[in-house]
C-alpha atoms as one frame of an Amber mdcrd trajectory, in Angstrom:
protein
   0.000   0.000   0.000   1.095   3.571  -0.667   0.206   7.353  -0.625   0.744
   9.382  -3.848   1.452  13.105  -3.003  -2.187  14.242  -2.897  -2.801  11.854
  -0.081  -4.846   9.327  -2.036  -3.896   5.920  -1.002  -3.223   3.366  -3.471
  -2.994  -0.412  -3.540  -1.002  -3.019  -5.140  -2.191  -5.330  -7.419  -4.222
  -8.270  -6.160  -1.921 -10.588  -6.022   0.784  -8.642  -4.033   2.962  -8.271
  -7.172   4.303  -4.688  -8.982   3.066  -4.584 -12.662   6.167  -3.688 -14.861
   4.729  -4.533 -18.008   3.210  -1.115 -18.843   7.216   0.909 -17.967   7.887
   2.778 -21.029  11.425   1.666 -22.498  13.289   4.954 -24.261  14.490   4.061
 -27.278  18.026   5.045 -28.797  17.920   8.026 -30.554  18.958   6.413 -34.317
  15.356   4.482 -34.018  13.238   6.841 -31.738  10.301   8.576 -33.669  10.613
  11.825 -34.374   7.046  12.875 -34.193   4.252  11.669 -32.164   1.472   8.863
 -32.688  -1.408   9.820 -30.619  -3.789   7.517 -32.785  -4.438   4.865 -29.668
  -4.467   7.515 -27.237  -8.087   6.836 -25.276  -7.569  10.035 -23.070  -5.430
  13.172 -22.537  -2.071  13.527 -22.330   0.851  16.063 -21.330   3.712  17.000
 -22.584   7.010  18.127 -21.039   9.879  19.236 -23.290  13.646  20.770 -22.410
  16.782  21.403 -24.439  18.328  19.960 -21.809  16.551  16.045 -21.140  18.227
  13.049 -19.320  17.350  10.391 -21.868  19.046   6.986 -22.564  21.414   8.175
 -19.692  22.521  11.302 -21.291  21.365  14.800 -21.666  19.889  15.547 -24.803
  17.253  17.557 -26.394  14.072  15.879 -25.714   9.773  15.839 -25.419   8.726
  13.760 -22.561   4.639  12.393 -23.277   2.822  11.508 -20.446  -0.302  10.016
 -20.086  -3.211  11.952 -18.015  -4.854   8.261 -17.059  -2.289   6.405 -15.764
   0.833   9.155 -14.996   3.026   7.135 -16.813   5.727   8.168 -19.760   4.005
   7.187 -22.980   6.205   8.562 -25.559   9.738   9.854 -25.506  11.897  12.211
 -28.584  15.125  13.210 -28.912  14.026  17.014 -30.027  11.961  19.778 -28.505
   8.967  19.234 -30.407   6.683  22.488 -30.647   3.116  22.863 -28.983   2.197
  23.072 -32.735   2.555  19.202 -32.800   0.051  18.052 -30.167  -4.041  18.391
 -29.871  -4.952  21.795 -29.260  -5.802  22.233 -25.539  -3.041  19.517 -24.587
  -0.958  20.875 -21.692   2.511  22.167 -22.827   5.511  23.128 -20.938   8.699
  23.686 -22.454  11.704  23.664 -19.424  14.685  24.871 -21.680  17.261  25.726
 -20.545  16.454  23.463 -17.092  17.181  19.413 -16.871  14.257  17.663 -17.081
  15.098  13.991 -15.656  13.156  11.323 -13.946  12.622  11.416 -10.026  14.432
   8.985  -8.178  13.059   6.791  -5.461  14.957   6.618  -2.202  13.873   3.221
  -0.707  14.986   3.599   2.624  13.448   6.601   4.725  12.700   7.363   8.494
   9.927   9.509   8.548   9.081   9.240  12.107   5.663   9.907  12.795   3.685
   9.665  14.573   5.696   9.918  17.736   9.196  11.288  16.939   8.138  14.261
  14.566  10.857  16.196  16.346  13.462  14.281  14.373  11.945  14.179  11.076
   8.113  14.133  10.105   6.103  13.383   6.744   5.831  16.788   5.860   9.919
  17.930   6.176  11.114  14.731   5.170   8.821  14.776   2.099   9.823  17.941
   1.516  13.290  18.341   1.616  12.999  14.471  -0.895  10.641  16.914  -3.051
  13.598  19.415  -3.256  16.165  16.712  -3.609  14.937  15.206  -7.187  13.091
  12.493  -5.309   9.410  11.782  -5.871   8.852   8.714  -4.348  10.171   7.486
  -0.480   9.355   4.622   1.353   9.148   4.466   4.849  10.916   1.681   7.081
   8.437   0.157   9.485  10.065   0.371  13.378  10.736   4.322  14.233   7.329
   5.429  14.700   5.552   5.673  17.790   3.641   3.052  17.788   6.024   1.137
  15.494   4.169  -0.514  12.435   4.232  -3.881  13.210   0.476  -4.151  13.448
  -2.176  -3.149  11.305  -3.435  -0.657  14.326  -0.085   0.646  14.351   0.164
   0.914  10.390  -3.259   2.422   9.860  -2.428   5.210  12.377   0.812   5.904
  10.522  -1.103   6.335   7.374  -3.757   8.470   9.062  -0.605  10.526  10.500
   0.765  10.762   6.983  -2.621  12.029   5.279  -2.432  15.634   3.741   1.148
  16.268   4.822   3.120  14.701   2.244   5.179  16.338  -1.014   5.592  12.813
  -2.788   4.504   9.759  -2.969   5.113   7.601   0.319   4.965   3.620   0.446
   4.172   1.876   3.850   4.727  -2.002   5.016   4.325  -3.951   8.234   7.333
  -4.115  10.064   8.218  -8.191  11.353   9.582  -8.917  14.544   9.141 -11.747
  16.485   6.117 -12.630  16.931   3.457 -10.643  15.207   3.192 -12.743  11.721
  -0.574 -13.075  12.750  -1.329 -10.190  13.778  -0.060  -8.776   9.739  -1.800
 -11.539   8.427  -5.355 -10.059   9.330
């Protein structure tokens, strides 16, 4: 279970497992399209553009397509294709001259709340990941107050977290001896 960074939490799939499938691959700029095929788009899309694009682990001009239904990159170009090229009405924002990369994902965060905010909470350690390039955190299970190795304790720590975070936030049970049955409920 997570938290996307307007507090909406989301689930896994129903069978526990992460869906890669549907990751965009970028392809190398001798066979990457130069302009875009929208034709099996069912729903709106944006588009991000910057002279200056992390792409195929190099900056390089590039036009970043993203879809408005799922969030995910649809299309990627090794130019700075013009407004001109999209559906009217399709939000446009051209970075150049700033990098426009891909956020990272720290996996291995303390945000200690509830209980310890004095050392770092949801909304400054969000924040200062936010500022740091990262867009997604996920929190380790033990330094909260209660820790969350029950779902009593994990449901308050997602209550806690609700409204105050600046990315996305995953949460899991913590294991110690002796609560595998209370996680299994």
């Amino acid at each position: 279970m997570s938290m996307d960074a307007r507090g909406s939490l989301q689930r896994a799939s129903s069978n526990g497992s992460s869906d890669y499938s549907s990751y965009a691959t970028t392809p190398s700029p001798s066979t990457a399209p130069t302009t875009p095929d929208l034709s099996g788009q069912q729903s709106g899309i944006t588009v991000l553009a910057s002279s200056r694009t992390v792409l195929s682990g190099r900056i390089t001009q590039g036009t970043i397509v993203i879809s408005l239904q799922t969030g995910k990159i649809i299309s990627a170009f090794y130019s700075v294709l013009p407004e001109s090229e999209f559906p009217p009405g399709t939000p446009y924002k051209d970075y150049s001259p700033l990098i426009l990369l891909p956020g990272l994902v720290d996996a291995h965060v303390h945000l200690n709340e509830p209980g310890r905010t004095e050392w770092e909470g949801f909304w400054t350690g969000t924040r200062a990941a936010a500022f740091g390039g990262v867009t997604t955190v996920v929190d380790m299970p033990l330094n909260a107050i209660p820790p969350t190795t029950t779902v009593a304790g994990l449901q308050e720590k997602m209550l806690a977290a609700e409204g105050q975070c600046w990315v996305d936030v995953g949460f899991y049970g913590g294991i110690v001896p002796g609560n595998t049955g209370e996680l299994k409920a």
